[in-house]
N, C-alpha and C positions, 0 to 999 in steps of 0.2 A: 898102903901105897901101891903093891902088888897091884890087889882089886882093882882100884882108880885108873892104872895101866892098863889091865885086861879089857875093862868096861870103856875105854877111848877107843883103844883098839878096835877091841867087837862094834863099836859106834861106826868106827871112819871107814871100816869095812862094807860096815850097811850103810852108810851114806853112798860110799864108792858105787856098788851094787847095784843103789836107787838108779843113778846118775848115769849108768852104764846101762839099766834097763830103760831106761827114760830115752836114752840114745837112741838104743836098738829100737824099741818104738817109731819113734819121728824118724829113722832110718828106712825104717823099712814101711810108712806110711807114705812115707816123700818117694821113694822107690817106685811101689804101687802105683801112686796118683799121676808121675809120671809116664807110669807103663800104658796107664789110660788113657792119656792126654796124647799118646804116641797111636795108640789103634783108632781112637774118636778121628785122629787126623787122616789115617791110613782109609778110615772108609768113606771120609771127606771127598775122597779120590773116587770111591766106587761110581759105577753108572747106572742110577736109581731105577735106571727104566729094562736094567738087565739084569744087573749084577742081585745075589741075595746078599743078608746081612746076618743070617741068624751062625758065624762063627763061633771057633773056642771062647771063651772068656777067659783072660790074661792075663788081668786085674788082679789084686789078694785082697781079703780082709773087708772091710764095710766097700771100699771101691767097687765092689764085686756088684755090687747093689744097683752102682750109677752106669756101670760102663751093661747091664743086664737090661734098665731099665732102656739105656737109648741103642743098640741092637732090636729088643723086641720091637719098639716103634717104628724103629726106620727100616726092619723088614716087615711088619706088618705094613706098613704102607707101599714097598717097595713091589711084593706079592699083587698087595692090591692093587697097583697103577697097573704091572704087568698086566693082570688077566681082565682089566679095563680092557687093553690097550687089544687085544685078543678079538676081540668084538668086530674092528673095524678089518681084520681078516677073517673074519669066522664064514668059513664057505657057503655053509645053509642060507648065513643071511644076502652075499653076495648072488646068490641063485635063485630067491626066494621069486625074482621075477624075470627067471629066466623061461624061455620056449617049454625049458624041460620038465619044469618044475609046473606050468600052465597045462603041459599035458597031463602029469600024473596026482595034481590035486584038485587042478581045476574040474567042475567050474565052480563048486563050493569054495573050495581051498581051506578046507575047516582044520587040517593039519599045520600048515604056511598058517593062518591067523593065529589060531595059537602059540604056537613057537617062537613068533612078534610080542603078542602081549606078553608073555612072559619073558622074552630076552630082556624088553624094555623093563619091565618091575624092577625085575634081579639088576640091570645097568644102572636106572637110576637111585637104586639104593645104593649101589658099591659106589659110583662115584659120587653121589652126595656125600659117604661117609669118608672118603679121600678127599672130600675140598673143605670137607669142614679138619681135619687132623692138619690141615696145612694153618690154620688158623693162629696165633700166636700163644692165645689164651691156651687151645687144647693142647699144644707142645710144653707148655711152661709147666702146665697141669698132670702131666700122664706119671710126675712120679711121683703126688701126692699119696697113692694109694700101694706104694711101693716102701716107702719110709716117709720118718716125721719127724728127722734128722737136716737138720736145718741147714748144718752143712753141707751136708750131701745135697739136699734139694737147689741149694745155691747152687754148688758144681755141677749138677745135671742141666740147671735151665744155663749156665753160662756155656757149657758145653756144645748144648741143643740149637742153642742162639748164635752161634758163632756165624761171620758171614756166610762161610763157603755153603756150608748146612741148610743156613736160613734162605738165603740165595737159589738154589737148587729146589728148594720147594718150594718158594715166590712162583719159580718159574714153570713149574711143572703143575699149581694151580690151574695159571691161564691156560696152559696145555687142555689141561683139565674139561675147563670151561668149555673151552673150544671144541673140544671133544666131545662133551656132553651135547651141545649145540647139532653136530655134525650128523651125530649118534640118531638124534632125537629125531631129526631131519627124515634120515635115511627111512624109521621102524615107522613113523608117521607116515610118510608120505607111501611106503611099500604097506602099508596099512589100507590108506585109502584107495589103492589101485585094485588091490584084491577085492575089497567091498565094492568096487566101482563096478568090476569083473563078473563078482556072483549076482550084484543088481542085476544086470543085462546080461545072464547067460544067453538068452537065446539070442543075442543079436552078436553075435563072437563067434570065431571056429578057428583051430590050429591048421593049418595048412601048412606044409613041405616046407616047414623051418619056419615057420611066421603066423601073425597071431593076425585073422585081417576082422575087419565090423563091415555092419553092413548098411550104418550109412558114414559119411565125412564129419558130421559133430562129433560121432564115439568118436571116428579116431583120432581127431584134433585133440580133444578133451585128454583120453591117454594117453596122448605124445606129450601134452603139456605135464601131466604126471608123473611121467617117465622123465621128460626133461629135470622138475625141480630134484629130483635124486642122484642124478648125474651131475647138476652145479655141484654138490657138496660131496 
């Protein structure tokens, strides 16, 4: 009888035990997912086109995985929009048809060409790969390759999807676009003025601040050139 006593005992003990670690578990799970669901919202707030994302992680335990996975995205894209965005202030290229820049590369301008072809490469690669990550498919998809945790992948894309999130880079697509358009505009059309330039060196000459030709077609033709980069 003894025995039968001790062995209930040592039973409801380890039952207790289970019960209490099963607790602490889903305590401290529900904790965590919390703690996540409170920072996903705090960066909900940030301002994509300023702010970084790559903070502490705050999360515990497999959470660590999802709140990891939507930080690296939304500062890798956040970096990428910024130094887009860098472009449409970038000096060289705001100069690139200036007086100054006519005297000291013209009339080849084999330096000024260059500098265009390649800004454009390098531009239209980074923002094509920013219009495509605004995509639905590639958001839902970025933490396949992070876990294979069903759950967690459910929590990341409901997280990722949320308005405010989804919202904010709806809208910084069309930014996007726009920008690309603008972009494209500008390296183009400062493209064909330079080619247009070194065509006709000898009918050109820099004179006390001013660029003059020497008949009226050039310079109508240039002014119309100059004009399309100044609409945009």
């Amino acid at each position: 009888m003894k025995d039968r006593k001790t062995f209930f005992f040592v039973f409801c003990f380890i039952i207790l035990d289970v019960f209490l670690l099963l607790g602490f578990l889903f305590l401290r799970d529900a904790t965590s997912e919390n703690r996540l669901r409170k920072e996903v919202e705090a960066l909900s707030k940030l301002d994509i086109t300023k702010d970084r994302y790559n903070t502490r992680i705050k999360s515990s335990g497999k959470y660590k995985i999802v709140e990891k996975a939507i930080k690296e995205y939304l500062d890798d894209y956040a970096t990428g929009l910024q130094d887009v965005s860098k472009v449409l202030s970038d000096t060289t290229l705001m100069k690139v048809l200036s007086y100054d820049n006519y005297v000291s590369d013209g009339p080849e301008f084999k330096e000024s060409r260059e500098y265009l072809k390649d800004t454009k490469e390098k531009f239209d690669k980074n923002i094509d790969k920013l219009i495509s990550k605004t995509d639905k498919d590639t958001i839902t998809s970025y933490i396949y390759d992070k876990t294979d945790d069903e759950e967690l992948i459910k929590l990341y894309q409901e997280l990722m999807l949320d308005d405010s999130i989804l919202e904010e880079l709806n809208s910084n697509k069309e930014l996007l676009i726009n920008t690309k358009v603008k972009v494209q505009n500008i390296i183009d059309t400062s493209l064909e003025v330079l080619n247009f330039l070194n065509t006709y060196s000898d009918s050109w000459v820099t004179e006390n601040g001013e660029i003059k030709f020497q008949n009226k077609d050039l310079y109508n033709y240039y002014t119309e050139l100059i004009n399309k980069v100044k609409v945009n």
